[in-house]
N, C-alpha and C positions, 0 to 999 in steps of 0.2 A: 163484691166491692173491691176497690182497685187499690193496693198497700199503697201507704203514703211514701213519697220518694226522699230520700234521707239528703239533706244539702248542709250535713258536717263537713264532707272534702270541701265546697268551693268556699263556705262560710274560713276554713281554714286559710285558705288562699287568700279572703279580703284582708283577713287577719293578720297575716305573714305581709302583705302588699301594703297595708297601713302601717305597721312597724317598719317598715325599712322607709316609706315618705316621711313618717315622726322620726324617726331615729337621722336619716340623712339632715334635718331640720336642726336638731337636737347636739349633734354634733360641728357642725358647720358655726352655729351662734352660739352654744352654751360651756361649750368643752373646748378649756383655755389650756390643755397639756400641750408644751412645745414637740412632745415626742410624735403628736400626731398630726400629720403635714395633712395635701391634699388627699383624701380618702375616699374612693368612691364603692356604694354600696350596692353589687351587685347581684342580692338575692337574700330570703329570710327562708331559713326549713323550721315549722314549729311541729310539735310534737301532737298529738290525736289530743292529748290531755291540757294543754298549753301551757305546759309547765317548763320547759325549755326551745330556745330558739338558737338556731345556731345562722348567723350573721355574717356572711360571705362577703369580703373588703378587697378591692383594690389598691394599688398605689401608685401616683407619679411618681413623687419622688421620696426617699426616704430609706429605710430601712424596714424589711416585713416584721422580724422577728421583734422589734424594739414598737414598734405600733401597737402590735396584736397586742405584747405583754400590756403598752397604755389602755387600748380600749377594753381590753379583758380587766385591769383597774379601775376605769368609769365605769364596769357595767350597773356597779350599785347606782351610781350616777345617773345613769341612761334611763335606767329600769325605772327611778324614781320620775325622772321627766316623762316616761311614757304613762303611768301612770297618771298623772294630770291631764294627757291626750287621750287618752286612751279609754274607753266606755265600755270594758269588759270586767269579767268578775276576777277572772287569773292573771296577770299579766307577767309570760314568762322570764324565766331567767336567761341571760343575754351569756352567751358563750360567742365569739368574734374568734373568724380564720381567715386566713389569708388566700387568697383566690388565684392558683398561678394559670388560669383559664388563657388568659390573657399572653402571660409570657409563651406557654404553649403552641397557642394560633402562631406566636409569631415566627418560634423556631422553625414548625412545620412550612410556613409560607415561605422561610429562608431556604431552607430543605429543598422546596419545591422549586423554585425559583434557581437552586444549584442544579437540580438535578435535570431541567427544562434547559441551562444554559451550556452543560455538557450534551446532551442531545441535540441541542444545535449544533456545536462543536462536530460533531460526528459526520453529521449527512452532509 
């Protein structure tokens, strides 16, 4: 007989993918702190156990460290609103960082774009 194939990883993934659609929801209409501007939420990592999730944030405009410190303040906040969405037994605790994925790409593409425009220089 053929062992049953375990679908905790992707069940995890719906779960991480549902909180960040409730949570971008939740923030957007429900969460009136001035400190937190436009926000975009670019990813959820929960834990095996779904006891903590760690809440990966972008930003237009603003300051990073002064948001996180606000969203890391609503997370009782948050956690409570996912609750009410949310149709699971644990519903974890919300730890929010700040995502420089973005700044990143773009130094590199500056980078790149220096380094293509001295190579033309050349030949």
């Amino acid at each position: 007989m053929a062992a049953k194939k375990s679908t905790t990883p992707n069940r995890a993934f719906k779960v991480a993918d549902q909180i960040q659609r409730d949570l971008t929801e939740l923030i957007a209409r429900e969460l009136k702190d001035p400190r937190v501007g436009l926000v975009t939420l670019q990813g959820v990592e929960v834990t095996p156990d779904y006891a903590h999730a760690k809440v990966f944030f972008s930003l237009l405009t603003g300051d990073p460290q002064q948001t996180q410190d606000a969203l890391n303040q609503a997370a009782g906040f948050l956690r409570n609103g996912l609750f009410k969405r949310l149709h699971i037994h644990t519903v974890p605790t919300l730890h929010f960082v700040f995502d420089r994925t973005t700044e990143r790409a773009a130094d590199m593409n500056a980078l790149i774009a220096q380094a293509v425009a001295s190579r033309s220089k050349k030949e």
